[in-house]
C-alpha positions as CSV (number, residue, x, y, z in Angstrom):
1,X,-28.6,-40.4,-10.2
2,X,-29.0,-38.5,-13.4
3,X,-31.8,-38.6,-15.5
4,X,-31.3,-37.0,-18.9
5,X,-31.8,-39.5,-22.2
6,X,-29.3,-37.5,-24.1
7,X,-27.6,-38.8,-26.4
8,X,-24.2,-40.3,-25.4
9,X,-23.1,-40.1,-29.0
10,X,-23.1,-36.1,-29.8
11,X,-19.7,-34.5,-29.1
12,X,-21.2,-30.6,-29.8
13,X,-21.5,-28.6,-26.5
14,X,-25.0,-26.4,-28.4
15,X,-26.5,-29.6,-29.8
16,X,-26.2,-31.6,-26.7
17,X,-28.1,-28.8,-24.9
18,X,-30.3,-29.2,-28.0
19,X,-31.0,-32.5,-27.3
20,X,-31.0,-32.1,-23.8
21,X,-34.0,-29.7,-24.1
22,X,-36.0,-31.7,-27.0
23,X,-35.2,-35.3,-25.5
24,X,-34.8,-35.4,-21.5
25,X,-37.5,-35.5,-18.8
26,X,-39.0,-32.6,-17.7
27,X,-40.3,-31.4,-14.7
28,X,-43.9,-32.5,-14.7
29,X,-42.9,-35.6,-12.6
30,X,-41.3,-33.1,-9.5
31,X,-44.4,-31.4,-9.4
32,X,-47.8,-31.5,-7.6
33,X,-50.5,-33.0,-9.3
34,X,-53.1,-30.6,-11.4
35,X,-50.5,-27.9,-11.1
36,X,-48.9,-27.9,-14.6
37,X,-51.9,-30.2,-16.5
38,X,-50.5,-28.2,-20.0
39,X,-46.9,-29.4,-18.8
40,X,-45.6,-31.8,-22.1
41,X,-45.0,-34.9,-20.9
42,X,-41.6,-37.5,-20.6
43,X,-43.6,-39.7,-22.9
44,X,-44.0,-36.8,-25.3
45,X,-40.4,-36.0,-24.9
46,X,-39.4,-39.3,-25.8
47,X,-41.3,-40.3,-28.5
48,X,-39.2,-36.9,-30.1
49,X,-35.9,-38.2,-28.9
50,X,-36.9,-40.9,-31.5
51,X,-38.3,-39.1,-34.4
52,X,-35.2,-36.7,-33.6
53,X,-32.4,-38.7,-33.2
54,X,-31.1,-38.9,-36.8
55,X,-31.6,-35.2,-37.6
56,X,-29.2,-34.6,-34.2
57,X,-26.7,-36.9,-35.3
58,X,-26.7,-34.4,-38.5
59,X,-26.7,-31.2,-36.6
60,X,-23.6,-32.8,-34.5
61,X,-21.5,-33.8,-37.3
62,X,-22.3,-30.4,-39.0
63,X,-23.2,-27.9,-36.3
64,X,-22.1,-24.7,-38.2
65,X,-26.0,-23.3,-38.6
66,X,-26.7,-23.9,-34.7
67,X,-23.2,-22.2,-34.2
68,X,-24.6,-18.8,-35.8
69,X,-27.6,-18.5,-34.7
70,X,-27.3,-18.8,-30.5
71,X,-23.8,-17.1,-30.7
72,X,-25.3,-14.2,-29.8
73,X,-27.1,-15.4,-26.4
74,X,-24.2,-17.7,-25.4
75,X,-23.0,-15.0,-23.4
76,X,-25.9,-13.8,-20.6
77,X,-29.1,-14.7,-19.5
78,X,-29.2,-18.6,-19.8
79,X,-32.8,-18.1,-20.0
80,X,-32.2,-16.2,-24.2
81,X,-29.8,-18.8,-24.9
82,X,-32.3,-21.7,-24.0
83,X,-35.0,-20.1,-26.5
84,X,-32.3,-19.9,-29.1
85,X,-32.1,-23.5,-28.9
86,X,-35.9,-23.9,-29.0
87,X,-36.4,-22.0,-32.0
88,X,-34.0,-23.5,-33.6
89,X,-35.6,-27.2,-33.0
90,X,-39.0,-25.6,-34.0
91,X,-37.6,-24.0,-37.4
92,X,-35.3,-26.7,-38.3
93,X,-36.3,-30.6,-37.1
94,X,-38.4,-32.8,-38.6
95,X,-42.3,-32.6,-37.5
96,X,-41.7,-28.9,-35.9
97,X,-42.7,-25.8,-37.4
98,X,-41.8,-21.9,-36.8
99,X,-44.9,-19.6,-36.5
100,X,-44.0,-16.7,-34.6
101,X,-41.7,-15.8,-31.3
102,X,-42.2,-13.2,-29.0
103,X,-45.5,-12.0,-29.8
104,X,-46.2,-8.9,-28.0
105,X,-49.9,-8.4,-27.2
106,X,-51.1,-5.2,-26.2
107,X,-54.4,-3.5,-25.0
108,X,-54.3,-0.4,-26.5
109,X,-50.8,1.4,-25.7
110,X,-50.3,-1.3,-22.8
111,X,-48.4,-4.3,-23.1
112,X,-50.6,-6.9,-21.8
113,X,-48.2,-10.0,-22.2
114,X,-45.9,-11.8,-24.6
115,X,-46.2,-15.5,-25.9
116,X,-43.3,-17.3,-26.3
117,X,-43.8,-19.1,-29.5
118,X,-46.3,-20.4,-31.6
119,X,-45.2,-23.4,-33.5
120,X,-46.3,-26.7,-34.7
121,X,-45.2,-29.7,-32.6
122,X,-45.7,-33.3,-33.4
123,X,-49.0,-34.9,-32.0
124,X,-50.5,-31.5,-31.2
125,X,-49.9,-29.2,-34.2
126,X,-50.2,-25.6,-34.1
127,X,-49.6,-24.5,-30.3
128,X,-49.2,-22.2,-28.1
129,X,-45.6,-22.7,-26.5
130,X,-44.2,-21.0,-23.2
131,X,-41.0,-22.6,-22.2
132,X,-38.6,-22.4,-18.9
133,X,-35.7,-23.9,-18.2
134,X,-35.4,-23.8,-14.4
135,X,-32.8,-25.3,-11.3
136,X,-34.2,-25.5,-8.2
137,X,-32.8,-26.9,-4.8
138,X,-35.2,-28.6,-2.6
139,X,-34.7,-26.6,1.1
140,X,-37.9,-28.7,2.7
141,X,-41.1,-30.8,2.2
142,X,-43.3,-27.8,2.0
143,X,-44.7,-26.1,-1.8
144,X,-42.5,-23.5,-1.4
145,X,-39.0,-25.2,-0.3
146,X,-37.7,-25.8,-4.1
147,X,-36.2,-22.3,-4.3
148,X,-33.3,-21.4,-7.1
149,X,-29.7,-20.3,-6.8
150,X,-31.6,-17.0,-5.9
151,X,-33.9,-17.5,-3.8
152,X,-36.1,-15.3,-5.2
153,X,-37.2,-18.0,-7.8
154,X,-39.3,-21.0,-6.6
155,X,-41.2,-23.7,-8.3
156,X,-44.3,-22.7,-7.1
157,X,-44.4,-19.3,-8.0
158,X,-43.0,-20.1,-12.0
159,X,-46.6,-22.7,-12.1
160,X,-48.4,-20.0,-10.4
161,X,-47.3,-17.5,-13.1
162,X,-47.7,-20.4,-15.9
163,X,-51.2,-21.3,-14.9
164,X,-52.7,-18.3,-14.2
165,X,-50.5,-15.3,-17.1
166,X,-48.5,-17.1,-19.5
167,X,-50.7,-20.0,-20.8
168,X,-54.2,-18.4,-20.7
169,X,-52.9,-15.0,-22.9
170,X,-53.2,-16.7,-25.9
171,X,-56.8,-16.9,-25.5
172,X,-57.3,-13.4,-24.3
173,X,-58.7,-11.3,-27.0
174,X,-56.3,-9.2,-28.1
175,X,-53.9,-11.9,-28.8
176,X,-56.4,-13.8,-30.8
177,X,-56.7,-10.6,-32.8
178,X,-53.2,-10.6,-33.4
179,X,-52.3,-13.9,-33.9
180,X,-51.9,-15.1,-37.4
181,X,-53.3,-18.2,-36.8
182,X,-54.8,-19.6,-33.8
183,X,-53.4,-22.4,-31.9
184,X,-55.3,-25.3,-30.8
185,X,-53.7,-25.4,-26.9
186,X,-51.4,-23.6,-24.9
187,X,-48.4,-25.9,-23.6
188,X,-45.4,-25.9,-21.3
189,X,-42.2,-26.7,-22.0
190,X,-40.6,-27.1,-18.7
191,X,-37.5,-28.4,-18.6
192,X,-34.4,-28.4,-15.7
193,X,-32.6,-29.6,-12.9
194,X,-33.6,-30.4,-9.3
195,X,-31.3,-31.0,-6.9
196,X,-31.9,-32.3,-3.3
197,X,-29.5,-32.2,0.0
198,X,-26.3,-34.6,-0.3
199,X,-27.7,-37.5,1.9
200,X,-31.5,-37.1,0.6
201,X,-29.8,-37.2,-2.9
202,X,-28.1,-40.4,-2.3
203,X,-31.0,-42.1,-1.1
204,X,-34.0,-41.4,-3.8
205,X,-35.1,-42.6,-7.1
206,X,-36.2,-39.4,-9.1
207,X,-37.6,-39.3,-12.6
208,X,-36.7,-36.0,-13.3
209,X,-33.1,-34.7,-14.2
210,X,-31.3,-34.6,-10.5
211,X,-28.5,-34.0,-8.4
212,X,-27.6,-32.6,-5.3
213,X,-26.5,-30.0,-3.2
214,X,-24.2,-28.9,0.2
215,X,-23.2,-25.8,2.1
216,X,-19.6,-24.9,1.8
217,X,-17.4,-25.9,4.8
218,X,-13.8,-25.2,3.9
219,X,-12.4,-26.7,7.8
220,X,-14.2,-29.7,6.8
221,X,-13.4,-32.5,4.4
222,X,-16.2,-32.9,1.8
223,X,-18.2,-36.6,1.8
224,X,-19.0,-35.5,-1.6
225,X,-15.4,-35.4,-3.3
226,X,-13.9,-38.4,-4.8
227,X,-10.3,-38.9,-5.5
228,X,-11.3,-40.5,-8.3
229,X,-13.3,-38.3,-10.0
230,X,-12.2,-35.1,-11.7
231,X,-14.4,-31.5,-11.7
232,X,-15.3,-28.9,-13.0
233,X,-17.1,-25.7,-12.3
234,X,-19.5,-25.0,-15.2
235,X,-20.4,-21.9,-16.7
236,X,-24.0,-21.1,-17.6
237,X,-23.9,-22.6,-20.7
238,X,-22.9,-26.0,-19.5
239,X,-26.2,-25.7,-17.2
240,X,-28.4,-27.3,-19.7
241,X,-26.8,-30.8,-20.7
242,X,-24.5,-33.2,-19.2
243,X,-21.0,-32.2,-19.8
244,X,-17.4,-34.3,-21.2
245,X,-14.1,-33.2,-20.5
246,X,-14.3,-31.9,-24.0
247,X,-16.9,-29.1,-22.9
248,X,-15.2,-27.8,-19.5
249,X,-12.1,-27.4,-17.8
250,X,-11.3,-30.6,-15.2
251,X,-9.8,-30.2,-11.5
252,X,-8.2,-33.1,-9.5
253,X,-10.0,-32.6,-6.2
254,X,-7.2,-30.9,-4.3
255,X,-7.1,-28.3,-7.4
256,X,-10.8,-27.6,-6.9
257,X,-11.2,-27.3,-3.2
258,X,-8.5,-24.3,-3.5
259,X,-10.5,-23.0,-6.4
260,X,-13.5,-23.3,-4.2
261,X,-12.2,-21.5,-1.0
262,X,-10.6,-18.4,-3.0
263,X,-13.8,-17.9,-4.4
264,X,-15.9,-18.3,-1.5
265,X,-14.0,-16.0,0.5
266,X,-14.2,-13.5,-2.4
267,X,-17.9,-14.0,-4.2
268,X,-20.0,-16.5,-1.9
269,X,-22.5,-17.7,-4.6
270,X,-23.8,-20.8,-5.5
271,X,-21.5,-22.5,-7.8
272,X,-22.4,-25.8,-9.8
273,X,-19.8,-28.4,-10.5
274,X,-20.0,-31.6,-12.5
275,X,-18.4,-34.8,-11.0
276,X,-16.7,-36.6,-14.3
277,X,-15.8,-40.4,-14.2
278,X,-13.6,-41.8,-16.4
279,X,-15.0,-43.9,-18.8
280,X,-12.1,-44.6,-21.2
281,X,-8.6,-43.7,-21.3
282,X,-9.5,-40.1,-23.1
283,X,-13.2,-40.4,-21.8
284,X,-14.7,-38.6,-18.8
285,X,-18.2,-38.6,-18.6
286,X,-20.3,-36.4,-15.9
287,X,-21.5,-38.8,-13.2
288,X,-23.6,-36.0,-11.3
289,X,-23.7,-32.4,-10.8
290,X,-24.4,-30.1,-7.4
291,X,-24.4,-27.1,-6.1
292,X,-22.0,-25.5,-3.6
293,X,-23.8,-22.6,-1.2
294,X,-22.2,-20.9,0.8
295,X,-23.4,-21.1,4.8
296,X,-25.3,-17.7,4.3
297,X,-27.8,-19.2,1.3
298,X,-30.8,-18.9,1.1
299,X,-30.9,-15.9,3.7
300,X,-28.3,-13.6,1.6
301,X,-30.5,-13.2,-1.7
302,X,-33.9,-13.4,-0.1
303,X,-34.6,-10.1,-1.1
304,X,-32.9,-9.9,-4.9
305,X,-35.4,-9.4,-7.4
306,X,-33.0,-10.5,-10.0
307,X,-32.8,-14.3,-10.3
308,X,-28.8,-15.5,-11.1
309,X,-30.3,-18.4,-13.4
């Protein structure tokens, strides 16, 4: 079951992930109470989807501006392309405002830290901003089992590094020294995907933006493919939002589970692939997404120090 409040009506693959990251549920629901207290919260996010949704119907019809100024980070770290987005909401919508981005702060010689953003958001004014967008893949019931593609990155240790780094720098004093105003709160924007085991997936209610995940068996007949349903395997930059045939390339499910074994046998990563139902006769529509690991995950990047998302 997804849960993403984006806008069925926007056609534009960069101001769907726009909306996506302004409008959808965020993580604060998936995590442990008093861990993430400066998290923004769904309510927050969609009280903007409101005040935004005009201004997104603009960018869609017209989305030459957004174009320019994430094509350079389409290509790379999802993590640049995701602040592209955000300063682009915070220079450009309605009720947001463009302070500063990437404010070093230094003691002395030293860099000491670096603050995101500070802008003005609706409700709360001028803030501190640290923003992530994360996907992680529930492994067990303990704080440490939602782990990412690489294993490397887990939940807790991104709320760990929020709680007790990111948020409090902007009160250190050398950031208030070099801050050109000073912001009434520091927030998080955490925003992302969770994805739980196939049969766990199938069974739950989540608030949160969802889907699930299996290990790659390629003498075995997947439960999860549906002749009915077409797929794709998405690039980074599909990560973000929900995707239409119009974004990605669509296999039958014959086509992808050839796909899927040359590249397993070749580069056994984690791949994500949307499941697209047809809504229309010139309308597929993603249904859910989920990862494919392959048998040696999480063991093979336990020791990577370079997170894949």
């Amino acid at each position: 079951m997804h849960t993403t409040g984006l806008p069925t009506t926007l056609g534009d693959l960069h101001v769907r992930n726009l909306a996506w990251l302004a409008t959808a549920p965020g993580l604060a629901s998936a995590v442990p109470v008093n861990s993430c207290d400066a998290c923004l919260t769904d309510a927050w996010y969609a009280r903007c989807g409101e005040v935004l949704a005009t201004w997104l119907q603009v960018q869609d019809a017209s989305p030459q501006t957004l174009h320019a100024h994430v094509a350079p980070f389409v290509v790379g770290r999802l993590g640049y392309y995701v602040e592209a987005l955000l300063a682009y909401l915070f220079e450009h919508a309605p009720g947001f405002g463009l302070i500063a981005q990437h404010l070093l702060i230094k003691r002395g010689q030293i860099t000491i830290g670096e603050l995101d953003f500070l802008a003005q958001l609706p409700e709360f004014g001028l803030s501190h901003v640290e923003c992530a967008f994360k996907l992680f893949l529930q492994t067990g019931n303990g704080p440490t089992s939602l782990v990412g593609p690489n294993p490397a990155d887990r939940l807790d240790l991104k709320l760990q590094r929020l709680q007790t780094h990111q948020l409090p720098m902007s009160a250190q004093p050398e950031a208030l020294a070099m801050m050109p105003v000073r912001p009434g709160q520091a927030l998080a924007w955490l925003k992302g995907w969770l994805f739980y085991a196939w049969h766990d997936w199938q069974a739950g209610q989540w608030l949160h933006p969802n889907g699930w995940w299996v290990y790659w068996r390629p003498s075995e007949r997947p439960d999860w493919l549906n002749p009915t349903c077409q797929y794709a395997i998405l690039p980074k930059v599909n990560w973000v939002a929900t995707v239409t045939q119009h974004q990605v390339t669509t296999y039958d499910t014959q086509t992808l589970h050839a796909i899927l074994a040359q590249r397993f046998s070749t580069h056994p990563r984690p791949m994500l692939i949307a499941e697209l139902v047809q809504m229309s006769y010139r309308d597929w529509q993603e249904r859910s997404r989920g990862f494919i690991v392959p048998s040696s995950w999480p063991a093979f990047a336990a020791d990577s120090s370079k997170p894949i998302s």
